[in-house]
ChimeraX commands (.cxc) that place a marker at each C-alpha (Angstrom):
marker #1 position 24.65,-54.53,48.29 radius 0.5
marker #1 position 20.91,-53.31,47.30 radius 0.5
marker #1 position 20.18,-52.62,43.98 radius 0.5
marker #1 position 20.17,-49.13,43.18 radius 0.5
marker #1 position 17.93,-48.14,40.82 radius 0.5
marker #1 position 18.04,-44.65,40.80 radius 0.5
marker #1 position 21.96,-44.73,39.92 radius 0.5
marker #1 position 21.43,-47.04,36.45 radius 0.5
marker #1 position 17.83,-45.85,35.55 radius 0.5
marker #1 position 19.24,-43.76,33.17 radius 0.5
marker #1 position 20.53,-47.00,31.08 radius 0.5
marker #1 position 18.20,-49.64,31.52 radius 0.5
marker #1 position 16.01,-50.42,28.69 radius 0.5
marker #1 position 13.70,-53.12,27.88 radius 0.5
marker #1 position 15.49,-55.68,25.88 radius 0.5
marker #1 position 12.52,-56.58,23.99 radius 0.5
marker #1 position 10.89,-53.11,23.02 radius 0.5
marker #1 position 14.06,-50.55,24.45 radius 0.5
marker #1 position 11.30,-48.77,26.90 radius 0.5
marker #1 position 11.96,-47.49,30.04 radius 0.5
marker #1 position 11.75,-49.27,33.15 radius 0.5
marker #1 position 10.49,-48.43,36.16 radius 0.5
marker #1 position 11.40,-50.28,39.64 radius 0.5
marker #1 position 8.51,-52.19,41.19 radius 0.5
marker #1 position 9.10,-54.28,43.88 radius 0.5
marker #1 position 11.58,-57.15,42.52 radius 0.5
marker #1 position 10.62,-56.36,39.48 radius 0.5
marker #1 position 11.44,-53.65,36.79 radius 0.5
marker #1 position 8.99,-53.23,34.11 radius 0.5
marker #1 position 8.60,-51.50,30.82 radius 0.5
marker #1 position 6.65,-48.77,30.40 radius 0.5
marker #1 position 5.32,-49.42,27.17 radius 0.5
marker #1 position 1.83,-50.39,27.54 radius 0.5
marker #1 position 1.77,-53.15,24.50 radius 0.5
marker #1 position 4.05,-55.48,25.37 radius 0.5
marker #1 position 4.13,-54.82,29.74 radius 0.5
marker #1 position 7.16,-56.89,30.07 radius 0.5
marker #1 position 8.25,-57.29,34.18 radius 0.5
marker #1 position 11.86,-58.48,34.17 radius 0.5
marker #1 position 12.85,-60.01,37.35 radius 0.5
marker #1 position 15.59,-58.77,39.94 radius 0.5
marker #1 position 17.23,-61.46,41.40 radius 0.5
marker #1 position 19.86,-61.53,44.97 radius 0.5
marker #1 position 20.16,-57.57,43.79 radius 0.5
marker #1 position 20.89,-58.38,39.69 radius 0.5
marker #1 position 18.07,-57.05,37.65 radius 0.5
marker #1 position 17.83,-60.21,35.22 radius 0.5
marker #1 position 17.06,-58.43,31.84 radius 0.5
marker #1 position 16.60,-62.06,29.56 radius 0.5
marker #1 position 13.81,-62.06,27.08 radius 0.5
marker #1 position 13.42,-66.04,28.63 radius 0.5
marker #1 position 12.78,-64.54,31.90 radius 0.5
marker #1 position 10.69,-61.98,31.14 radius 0.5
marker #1 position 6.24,-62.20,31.62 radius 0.5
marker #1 position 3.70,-60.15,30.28 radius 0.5
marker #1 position 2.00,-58.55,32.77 radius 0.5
marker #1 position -1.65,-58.55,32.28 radius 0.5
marker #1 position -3.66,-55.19,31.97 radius 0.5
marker #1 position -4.79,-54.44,35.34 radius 0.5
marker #1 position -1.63,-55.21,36.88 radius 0.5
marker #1 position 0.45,-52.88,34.62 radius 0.5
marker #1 position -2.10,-50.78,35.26 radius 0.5
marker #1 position -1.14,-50.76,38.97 radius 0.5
marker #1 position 2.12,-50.63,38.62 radius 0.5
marker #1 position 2.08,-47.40,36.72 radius 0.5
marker #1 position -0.20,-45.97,39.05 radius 0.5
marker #1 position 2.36,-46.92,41.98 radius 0.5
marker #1 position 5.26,-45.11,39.76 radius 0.5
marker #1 position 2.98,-41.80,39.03 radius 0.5
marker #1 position 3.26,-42.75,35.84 radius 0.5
marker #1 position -0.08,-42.15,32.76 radius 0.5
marker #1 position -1.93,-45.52,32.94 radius 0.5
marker #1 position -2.88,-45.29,29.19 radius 0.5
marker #1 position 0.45,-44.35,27.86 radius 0.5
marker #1 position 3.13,-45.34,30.29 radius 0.5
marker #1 position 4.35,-42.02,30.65 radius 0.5
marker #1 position 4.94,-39.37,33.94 radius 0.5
marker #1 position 1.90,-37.89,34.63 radius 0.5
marker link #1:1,2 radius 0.2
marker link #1:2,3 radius 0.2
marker link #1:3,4 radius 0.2
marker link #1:4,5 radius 0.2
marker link #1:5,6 radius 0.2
marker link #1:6,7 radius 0.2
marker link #1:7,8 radius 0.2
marker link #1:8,9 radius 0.2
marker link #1:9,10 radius 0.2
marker link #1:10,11 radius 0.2
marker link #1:11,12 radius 0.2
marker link #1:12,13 radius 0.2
marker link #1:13,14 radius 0.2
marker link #1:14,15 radius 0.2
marker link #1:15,16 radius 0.2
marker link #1:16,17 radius 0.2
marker link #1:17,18 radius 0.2
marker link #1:18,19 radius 0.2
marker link #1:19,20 radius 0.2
marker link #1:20,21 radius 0.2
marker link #1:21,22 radius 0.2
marker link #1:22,23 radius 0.2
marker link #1:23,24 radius 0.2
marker link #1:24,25 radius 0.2
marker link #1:25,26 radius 0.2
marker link #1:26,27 radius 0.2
marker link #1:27,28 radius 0.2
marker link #1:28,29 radius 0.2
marker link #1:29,30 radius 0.2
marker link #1:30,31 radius 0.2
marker link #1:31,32 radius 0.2
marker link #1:32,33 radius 0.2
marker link #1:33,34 radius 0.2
marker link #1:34,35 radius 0.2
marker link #1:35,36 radius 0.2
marker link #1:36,37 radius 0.2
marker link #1:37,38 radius 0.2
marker link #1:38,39 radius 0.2
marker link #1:39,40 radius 0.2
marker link #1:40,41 radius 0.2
marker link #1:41,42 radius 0.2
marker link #1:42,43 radius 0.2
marker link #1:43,44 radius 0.2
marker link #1:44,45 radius 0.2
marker link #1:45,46 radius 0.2
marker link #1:46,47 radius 0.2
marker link #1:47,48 radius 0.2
marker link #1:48,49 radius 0.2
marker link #1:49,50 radius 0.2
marker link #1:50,51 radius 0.2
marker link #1:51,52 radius 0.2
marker link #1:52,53 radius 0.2
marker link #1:53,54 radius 0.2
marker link #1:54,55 radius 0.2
marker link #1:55,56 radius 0.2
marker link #1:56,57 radius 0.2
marker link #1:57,58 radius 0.2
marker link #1:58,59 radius 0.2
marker link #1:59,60 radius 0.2
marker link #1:60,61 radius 0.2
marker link #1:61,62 radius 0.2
marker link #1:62,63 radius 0.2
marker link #1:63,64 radius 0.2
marker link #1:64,65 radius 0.2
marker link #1:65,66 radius 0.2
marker link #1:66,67 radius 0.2
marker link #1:67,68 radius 0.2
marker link #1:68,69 radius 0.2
marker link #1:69,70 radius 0.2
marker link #1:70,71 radius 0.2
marker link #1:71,72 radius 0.2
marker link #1:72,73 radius 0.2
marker link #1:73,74 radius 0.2
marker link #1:74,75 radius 0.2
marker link #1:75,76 radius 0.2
marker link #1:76,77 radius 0.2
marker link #1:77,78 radius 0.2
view
């Protein structure tokens, strides 16, 4: 079975910072745009371990907010 996003985006956080993540890919990753965590999702199991976790540098957070419709600067819904 996929992951579903949609029905559990309403409790995911960010384990490190407790922002919201957005789905990207095989990815989710926070929102906040200091820390830019991407948390892997692995055979359909969003793996949500601080050890797993990368920091995503600027321009590619930058990207995937832009993907989500999401403020660039702030993380945010446009």
């Amino acid at each position: 079975m996929a992951f579903q996003y949609e029905k559990v985006k309403g409790i995911l956080v960010c384990p490190r910072c407790k922002g919201e993540l957005v789905h990207d890919g095989n990815s989710l990753v926070c929102v906040n745009p200091e820390t830019r965590w991407s948390y892997p999702i692995v055979d359909d199991i969003p793996r949500l371990l601080v050890d797993e976790a990368k920091e995503l540098p600027v321009d590619a957070w930058c990207e995937v907010m832009q993907r989500q419709g999401r403020d660039v600067n702030t993380g945010q819904p446009s």
